[in-house]
Steps between C-alpha positions, in 0.01 A plus 500: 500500500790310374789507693815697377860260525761668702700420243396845356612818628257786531552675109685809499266794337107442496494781752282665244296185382446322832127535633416715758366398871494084315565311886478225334765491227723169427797762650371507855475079476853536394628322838208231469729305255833266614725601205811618521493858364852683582857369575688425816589800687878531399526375115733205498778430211395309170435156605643185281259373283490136515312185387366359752341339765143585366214321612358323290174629290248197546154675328406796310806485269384679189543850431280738746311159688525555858779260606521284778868480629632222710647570861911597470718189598814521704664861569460797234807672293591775700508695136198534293410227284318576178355241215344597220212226458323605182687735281360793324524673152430867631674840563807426800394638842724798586552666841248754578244386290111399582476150481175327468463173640334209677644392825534243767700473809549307825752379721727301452519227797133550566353522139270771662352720221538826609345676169376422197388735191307197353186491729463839458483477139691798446876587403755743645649758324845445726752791457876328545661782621702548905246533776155445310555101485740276694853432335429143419268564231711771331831320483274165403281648214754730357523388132260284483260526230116528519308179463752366718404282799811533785537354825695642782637398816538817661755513894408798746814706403269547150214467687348659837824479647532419859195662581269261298120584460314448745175605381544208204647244782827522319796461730779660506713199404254354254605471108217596275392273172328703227375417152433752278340541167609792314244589266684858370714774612499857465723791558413952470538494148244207435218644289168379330580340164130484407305605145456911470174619515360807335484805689207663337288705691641846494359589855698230689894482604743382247715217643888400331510138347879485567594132624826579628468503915528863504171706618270579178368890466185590581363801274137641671263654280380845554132397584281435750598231779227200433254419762526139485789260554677404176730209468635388109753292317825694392680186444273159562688206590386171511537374842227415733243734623503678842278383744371769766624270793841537328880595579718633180817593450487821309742780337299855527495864482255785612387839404260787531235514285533877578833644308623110487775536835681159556421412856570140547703197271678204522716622272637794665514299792716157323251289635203268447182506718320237583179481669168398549182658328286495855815705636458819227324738419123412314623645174776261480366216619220530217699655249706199523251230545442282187813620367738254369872447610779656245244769413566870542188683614407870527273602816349785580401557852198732600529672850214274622678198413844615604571744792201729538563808734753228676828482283828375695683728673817647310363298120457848349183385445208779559153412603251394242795384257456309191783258491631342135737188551660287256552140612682215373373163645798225527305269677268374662580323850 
């Protein structure tokens, strides 16, 4: 399975979507991964953002190429230094959004590559916000705009602190060198933007086409649950399809079949999920396969295929459920 970067934080929610008795979910590899993935103990004051020294970026200098950086020369600044290598055209990064991005980083008087999101062919959905990722990166990519390549020199005090990181051979005096591509950025209002869909079958769940980031209704029919899994366009983007090996970043909500209770959402909660389809439950992760980023899609989740006899303690979800989600698919990491 493919390893999960520290530089994620376990999601909040997905109590009620994550599958049950899986040992072998990205999650519990969480600590297989050198990345750093919270701040320094004690959060330190805004550091200056300066020029420079940066080492110097010798291979892999187009946007989203793994890079090859050269070893730092002479002593680090003591601030952070930030330089925008390629600029981009996109929406400005904000604090507390998800950013999605490829990454390198390594030391800086060792050029040691610590971790890389390159050879693992798969982007981050990074939330800048205290405590999930070190300081460094928020005060670095703050404002920058997506399609944006930036490399940062980041000191301890932004860093690990004193303590360093072991685990990733990262002392606790060592300045940390990170490129990053920032391919988009999204905050708890982001929403699908994709084509509607009609909803004609009268026996299934109608689903709200509203594209404004707040949670769309959900109106279920007075009929018989269906038997079978069903997973449709409300709003089809245009993005790439969803693999079944694949993470996504995702806005949703969930609902009874049976008198149409709200029992889980993004929404209600201000914020995105992201995950991986071998770590929910079956419905999802084939309701969503195929499926292409920016798209809106209804599923509805048959007890065999969601929780059984076995739903999650304190979901106010009853055995033998029939679940009904909405789900809006950002992207694709």
């Amino acid at each position: 399975m493919r390893r999960r970067s520290l530089l994620i934080a376990v999601p909040a929610g997905l109590a009620t979507l994550a599958a049950c008795g899986d040992e072998k979910s990205d999650s519990s590899k969480a600590s297989d991964s050198p990345s750093p993935s919270a701040s320094a103990p004690a959060s330190a004051p805004p550091p200056k953002i300066v020029d420079g020294p940066l080492p110097a970026v010798t291979a892999g200098t187009g946007f989203d190429e793994k890079p090859t950086v050269a070893k730092g020369s002479g002593e680090p600044s003591k601030q952070l230094a930030v330089k925008t290598l390629i600029a981009g055209s996109g929406k400005a990064v904000a604090e507390n959004d998800f950013v999605v991005a490829n990454y390198l980083g390594q030391v800086w008087n060792t050029a040691k590559v610590f971790d890389n999101s390159y050879d693992r062919k798969a982007r981050l959905a990074i939330q800048l916000s205290q405590g999930r990722i070190i300081d460094g990166w928020r005060y670095a990519l703050a404002g920058k705009k997506a399609g944006s390549r930036v490399e940062m020199a980041v000191p301890p005090t932004w860093g690990y602190g004193s303590q360093g990181n072991p685990q990733a051979g990262i002392k606790g005096t060592d300045t940390l060198v990170f490129v990053v591509d920032v391919q988009d950025t999204f905050n708890a209002t982001s929403s699908a933007k994709g084509e509607e869909v009609p909803q004609e079958d009268a026996d299934l769940p109608k689903v709200g086409t509203n594209t404004d980031g707040k949670a769309p209704s959900i109106e279920v029919p007075k009929a018989s649950a269906p038997k079978k899994l069903v997973a449709e366009y409300v709003l089809e983007g245009d993005g790439e399809k969803v693999a079944a090996e694949d993470s996504v970043l995702v806005q949703y909500k969930g609902v009874l079949w049976d008198g149409g209770k709200e029992f889980d959402s993004s929404y209600a909660n201000k914020q995105l999920v992201s995950f991986s389809l071998q770590q929910v439950v079956k419905g999802w992760a084939q309701g969503l396969t195929g499926k292409k980023v920016g798209s809106r899609v209804l599923i509805v989740i048959p007890p065999k295929l969601g929780y059984g006899d076995n739903p999650p303690q304190g979901s106010g979800i009853k055995k033998d459920s029939t679940l009904v989600f909405s789900v809006d698919i950002l992207a694709k990491l």
